[in-house]
MDTraj code that builds the backbone (N, CA, C; nanometers):
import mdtraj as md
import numpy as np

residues = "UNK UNK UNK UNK UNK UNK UNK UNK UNK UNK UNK UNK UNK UNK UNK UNK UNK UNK UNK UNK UNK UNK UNK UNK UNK UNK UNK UNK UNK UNK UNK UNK UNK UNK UNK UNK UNK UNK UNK UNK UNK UNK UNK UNK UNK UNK UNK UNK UNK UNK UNK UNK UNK UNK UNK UNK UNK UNK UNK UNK UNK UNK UNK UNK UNK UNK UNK UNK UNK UNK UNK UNK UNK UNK UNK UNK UNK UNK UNK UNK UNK".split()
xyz = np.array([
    [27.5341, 33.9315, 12.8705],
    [27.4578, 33.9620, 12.7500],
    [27.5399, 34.0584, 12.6637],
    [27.5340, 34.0397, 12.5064],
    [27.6664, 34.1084, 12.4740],
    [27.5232, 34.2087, 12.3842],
    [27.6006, 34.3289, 12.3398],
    [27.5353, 34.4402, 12.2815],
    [27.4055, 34.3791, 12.1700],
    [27.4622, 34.2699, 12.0692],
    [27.3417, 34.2651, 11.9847],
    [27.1898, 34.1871, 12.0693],
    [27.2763, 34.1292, 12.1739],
    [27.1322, 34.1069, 12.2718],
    [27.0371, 34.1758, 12.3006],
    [27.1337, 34.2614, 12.3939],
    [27.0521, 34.3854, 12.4481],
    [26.9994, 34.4468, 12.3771],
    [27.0137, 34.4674, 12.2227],
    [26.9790, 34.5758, 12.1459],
    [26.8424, 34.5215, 12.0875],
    [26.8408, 34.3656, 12.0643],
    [26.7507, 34.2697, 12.0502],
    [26.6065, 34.2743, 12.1854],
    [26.6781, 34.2785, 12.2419],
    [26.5944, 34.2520, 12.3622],
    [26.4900, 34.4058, 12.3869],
    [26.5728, 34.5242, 12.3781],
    [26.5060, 34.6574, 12.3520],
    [26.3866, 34.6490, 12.2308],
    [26.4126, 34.5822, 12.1393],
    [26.3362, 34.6060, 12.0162],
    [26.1985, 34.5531, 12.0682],
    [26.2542, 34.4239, 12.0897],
    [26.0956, 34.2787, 12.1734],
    [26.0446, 34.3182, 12.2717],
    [26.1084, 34.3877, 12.3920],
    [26.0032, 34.4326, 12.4607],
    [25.9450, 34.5612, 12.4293],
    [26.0084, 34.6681, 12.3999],
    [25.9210, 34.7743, 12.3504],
    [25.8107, 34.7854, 12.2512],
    [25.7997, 34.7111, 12.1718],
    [25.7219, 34.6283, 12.0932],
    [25.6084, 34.4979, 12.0981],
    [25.6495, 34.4492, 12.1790],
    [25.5956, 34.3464, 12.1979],
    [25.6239, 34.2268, 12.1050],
    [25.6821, 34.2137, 12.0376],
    [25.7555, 34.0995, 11.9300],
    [25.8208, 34.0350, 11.9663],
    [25.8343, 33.9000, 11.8995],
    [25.9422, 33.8076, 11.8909],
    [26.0724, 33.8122, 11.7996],
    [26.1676, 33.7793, 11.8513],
    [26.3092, 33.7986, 11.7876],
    [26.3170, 33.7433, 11.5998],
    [26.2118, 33.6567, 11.5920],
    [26.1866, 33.6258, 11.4603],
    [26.1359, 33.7625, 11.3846],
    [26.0302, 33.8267, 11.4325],
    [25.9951, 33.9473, 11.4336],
    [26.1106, 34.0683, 11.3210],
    [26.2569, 34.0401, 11.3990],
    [26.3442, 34.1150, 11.3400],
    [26.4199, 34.0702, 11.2320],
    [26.3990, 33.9816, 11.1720],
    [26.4414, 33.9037, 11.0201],
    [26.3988, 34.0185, 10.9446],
    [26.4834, 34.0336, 10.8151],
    [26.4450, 34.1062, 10.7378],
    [26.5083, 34.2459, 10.7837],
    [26.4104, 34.3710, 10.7894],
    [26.4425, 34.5261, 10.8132],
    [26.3168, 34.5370, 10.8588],
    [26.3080, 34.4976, 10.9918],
    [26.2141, 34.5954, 11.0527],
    [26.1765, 34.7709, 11.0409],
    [26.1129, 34.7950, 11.0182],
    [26.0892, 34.9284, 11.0009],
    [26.0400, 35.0311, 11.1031],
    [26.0132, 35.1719, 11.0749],
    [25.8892, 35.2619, 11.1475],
    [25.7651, 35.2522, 11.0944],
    [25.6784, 35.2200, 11.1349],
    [25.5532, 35.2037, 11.1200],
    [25.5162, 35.0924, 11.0505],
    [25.6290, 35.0180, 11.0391],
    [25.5879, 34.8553, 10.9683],
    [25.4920, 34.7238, 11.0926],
    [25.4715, 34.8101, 11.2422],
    [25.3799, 34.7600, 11.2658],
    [25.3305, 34.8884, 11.3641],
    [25.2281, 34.8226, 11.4556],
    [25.1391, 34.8917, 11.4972],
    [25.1866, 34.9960, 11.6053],
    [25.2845, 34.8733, 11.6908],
    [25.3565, 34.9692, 11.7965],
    [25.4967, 35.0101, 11.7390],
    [25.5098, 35.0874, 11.6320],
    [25.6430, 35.1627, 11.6254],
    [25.5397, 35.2677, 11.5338],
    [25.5301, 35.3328, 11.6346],
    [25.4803, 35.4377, 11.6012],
    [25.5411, 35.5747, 11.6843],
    [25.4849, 35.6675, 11.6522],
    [25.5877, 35.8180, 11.7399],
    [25.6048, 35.7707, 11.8433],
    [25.5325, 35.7573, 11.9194],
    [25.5057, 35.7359, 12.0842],
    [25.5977, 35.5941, 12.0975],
    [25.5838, 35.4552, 11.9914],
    [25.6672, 35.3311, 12.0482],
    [25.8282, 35.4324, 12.0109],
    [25.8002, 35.4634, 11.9274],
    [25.9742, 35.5016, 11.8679],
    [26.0421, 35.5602, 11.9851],
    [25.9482, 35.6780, 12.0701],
    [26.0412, 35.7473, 12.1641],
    [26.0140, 35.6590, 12.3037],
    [25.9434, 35.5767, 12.2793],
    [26.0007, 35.4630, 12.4227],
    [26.0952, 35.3924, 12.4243],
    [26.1174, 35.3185, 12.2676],
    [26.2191, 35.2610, 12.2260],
    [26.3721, 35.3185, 12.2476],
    [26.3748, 35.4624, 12.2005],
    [26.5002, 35.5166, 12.2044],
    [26.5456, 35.5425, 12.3571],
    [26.4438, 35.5732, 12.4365],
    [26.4942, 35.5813, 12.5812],
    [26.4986, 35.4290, 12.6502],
    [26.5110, 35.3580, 12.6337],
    [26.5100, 35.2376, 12.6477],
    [26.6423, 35.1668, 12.6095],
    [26.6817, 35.2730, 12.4732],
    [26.8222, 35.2095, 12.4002],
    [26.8967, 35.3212, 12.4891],
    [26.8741, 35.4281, 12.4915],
    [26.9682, 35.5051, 12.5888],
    [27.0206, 35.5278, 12.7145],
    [26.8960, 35.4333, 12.7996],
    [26.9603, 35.3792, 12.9197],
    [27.0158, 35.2754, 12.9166],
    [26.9878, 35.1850, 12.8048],
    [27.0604, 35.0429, 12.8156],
    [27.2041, 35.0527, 12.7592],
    [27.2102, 35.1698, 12.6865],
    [27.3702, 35.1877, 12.6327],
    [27.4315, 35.2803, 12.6918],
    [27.3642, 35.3840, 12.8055],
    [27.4523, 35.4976, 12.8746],
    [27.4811, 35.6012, 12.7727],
    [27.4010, 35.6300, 12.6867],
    [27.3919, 35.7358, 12.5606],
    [27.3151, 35.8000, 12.5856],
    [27.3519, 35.9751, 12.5356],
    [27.2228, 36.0241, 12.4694],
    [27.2155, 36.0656, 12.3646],
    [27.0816, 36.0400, 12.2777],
    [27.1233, 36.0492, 12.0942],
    [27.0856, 36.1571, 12.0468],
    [27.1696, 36.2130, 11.9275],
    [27.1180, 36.3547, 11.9079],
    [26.9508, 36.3549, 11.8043],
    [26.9134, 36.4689, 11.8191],
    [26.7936, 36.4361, 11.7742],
    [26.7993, 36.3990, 11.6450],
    [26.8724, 36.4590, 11.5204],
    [26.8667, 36.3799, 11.3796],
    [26.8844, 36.2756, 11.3963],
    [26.9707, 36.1915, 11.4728],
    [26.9864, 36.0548, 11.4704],
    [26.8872, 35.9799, 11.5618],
    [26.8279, 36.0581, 11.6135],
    [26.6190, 36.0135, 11.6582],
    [26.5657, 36.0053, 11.5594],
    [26.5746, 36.0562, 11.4557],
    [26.4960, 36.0946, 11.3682],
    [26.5316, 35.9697, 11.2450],
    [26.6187, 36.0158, 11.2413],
    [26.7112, 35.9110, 11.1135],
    [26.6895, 35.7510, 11.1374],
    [26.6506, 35.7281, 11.3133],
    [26.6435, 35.6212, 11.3006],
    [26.4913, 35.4959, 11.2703],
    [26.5369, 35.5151, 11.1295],
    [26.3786, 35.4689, 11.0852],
    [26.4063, 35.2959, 11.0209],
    [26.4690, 35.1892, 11.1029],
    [26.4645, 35.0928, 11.0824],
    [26.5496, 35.0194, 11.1826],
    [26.5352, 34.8872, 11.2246],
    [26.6319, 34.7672, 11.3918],
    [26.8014, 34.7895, 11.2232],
    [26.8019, 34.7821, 11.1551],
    [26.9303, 34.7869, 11.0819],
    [26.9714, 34.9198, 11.0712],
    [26.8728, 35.0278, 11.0351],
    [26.9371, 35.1764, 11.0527],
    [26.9714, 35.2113, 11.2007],
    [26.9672, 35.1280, 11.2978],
    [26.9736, 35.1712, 11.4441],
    [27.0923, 35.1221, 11.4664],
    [27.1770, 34.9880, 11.3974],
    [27.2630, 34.9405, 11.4148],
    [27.3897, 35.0456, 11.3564],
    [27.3761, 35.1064, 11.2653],
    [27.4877, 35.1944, 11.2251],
    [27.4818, 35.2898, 11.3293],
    [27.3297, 35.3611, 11.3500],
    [27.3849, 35.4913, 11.4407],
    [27.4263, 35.4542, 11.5600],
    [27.3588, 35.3332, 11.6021],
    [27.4747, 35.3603, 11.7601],
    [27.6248, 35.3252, 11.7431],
    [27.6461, 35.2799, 11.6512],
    [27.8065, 35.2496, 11.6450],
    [27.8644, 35.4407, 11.6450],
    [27.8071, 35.4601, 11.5502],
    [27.8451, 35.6535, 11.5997],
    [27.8389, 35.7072, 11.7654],
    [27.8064, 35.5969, 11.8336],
    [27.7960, 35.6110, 11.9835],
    [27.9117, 35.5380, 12.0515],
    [27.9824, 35.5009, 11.9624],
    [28.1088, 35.3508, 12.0346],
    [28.0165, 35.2637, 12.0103],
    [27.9011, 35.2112, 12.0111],
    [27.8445, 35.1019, 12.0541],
    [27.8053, 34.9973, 11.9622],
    [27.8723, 34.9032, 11.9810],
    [27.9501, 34.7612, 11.9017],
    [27.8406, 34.6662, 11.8962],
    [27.7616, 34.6544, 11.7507],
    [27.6299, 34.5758, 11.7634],
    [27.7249, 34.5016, 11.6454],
    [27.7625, 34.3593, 11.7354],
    [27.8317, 34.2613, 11.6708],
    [27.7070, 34.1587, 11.6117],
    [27.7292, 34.0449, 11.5266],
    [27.6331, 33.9435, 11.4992],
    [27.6576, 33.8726, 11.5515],
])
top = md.Topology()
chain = top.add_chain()
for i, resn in enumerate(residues, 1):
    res = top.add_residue(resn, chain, resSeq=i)
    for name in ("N", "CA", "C"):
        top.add_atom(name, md.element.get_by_symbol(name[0]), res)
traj = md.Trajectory(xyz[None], top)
């Protein structure tokens, strides 16, 4: 499974969505479960699956599945298409 999988796969299950789901710019609070509580399941979820830990502005900053793709590259981590 190469990185944009996994990173895919974090979004759908923490969420509960389908990969169609992420067309467009998913957002924070553009549905029900990305909310405080989905957001910080989500991020520990991306941080064991990438062997990271993120600093908190960039917890913070990350307020969209496309704004998440820049900051982990600030991590090494290569979210190819």
């Amino acid at each position: 499974m190469n990185n944009l999988e996994k990173y895919k796969t974090v979004f759908c299950e923490s969420f509960s969505i389908s990969e169609t789901d992420l067309e467009g710019d998913l957002e924070y609070n553009s549905i029900e479960a990305w909310d405080s509580v989905g957001h910080m399941s989500m991020i520990s979820k991306l941080e064991d699956e990438f062997k990271i830990t993120m600093d908190i502005n960039d917890i913070v900053d990350f307020s969209s599945y496309e704004k998440g793709k820049k900051i982990l590259k600030k991590y090494k981590i290569k979210i190819d298409k």
